[in-house]
KEVEXLO-309978 format. One line per 3 residues: number of its first residue (from 1); for each residue y negated, z negated, x negated of C-alpha. Coordinates in Angstrom, 1 decimal, padded with zeros to 4 digits, always signed. Layout:
# residues N
NUM	Y/Z/X | ...
# end
This chain:
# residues 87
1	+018.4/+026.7/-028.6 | +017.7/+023.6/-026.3 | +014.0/+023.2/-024.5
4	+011.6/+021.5/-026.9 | +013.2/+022.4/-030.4 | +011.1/+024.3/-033.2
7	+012.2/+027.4/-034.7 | +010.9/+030.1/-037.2 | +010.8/+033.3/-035.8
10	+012.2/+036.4/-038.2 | +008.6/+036.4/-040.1 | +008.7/+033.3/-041.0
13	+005.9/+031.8/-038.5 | +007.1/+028.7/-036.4 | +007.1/+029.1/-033.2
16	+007.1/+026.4/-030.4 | +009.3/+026.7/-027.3 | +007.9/+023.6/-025.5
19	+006.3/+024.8/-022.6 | +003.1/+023.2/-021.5 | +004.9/+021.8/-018.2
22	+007.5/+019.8/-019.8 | +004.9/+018.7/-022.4 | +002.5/+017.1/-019.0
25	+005.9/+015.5/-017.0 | +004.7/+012.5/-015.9 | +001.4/+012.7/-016.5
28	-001.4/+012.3/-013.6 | -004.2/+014.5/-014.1 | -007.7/+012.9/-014.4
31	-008.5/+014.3/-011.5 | -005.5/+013.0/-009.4 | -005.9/+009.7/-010.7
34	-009.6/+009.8/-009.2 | -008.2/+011.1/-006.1 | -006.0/+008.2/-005.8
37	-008.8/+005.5/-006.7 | -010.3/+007.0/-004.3 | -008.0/+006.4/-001.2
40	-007.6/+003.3/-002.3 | -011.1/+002.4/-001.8 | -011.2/+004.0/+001.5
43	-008.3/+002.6/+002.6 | -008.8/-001.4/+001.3 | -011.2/-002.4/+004.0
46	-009.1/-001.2/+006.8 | -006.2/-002.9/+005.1 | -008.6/-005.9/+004.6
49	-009.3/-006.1/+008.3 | -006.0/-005.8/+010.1 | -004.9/-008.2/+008.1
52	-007.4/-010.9/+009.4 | -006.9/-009.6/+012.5 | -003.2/-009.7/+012.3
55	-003.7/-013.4/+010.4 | -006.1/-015.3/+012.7 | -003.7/-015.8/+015.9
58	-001.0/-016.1/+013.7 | -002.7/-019.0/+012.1 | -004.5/-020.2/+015.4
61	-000.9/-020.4/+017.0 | +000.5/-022.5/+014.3 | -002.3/-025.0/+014.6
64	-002.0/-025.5/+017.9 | +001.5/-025.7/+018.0 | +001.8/-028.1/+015.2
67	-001.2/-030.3/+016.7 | +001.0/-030.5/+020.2 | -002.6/-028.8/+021.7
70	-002.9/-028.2/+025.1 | -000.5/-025.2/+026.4 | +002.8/-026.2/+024.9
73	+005.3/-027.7/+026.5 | +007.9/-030.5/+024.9 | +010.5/-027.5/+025.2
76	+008.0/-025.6/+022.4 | +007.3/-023.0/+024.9 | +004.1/-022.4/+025.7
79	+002.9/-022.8/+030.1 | +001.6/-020.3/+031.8 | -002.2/-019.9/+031.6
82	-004.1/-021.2/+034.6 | -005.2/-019.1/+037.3 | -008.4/-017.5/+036.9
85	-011.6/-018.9/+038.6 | -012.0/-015.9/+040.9 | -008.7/-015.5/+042.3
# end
């Protein structure tokens, strides 16, 4: 008798031999999907903030590498910064 099948037991009666772990496989409790909605709503503004943080010089560099700004050289490298004021 395979997992899952339906039989009558000697009396008559049918009996069920799904148990009720294969009958949930798969299947996120209410209270784990919560969980989950959850971490994902603590975790989006941190997500939400590197990535402008990560973004912004990205973008700031292209710009002014693009726009032949002052700091690059013709070779596309950029020069060294100038010497501090105090030094």
């Amino acid at each position: 008798m395979s997992a899952g099948t339906v039989n009558k037991d000697g009396q008559g009666r049918v009996v069920s031999t799904t148990t009720h772990s294969e009958q949930v496989v798969n299947h996120q409790s209410k209270s784990s999907k919560a969980q989950a909605r959850l971490a994902w709503l603590l975790i989006s503004p941190t997500v939400l903030v590197l990535t402008i943080v990560i973004l912004i010089p990205i973008a700031q560099s292209l710009c002014s590498r693009s726009s032949g700004g002052p700091g690059w050289r013709d070779d596309g490298f950029s020069s060294p910064p100038l010497s501090p004021s105090w030094a």
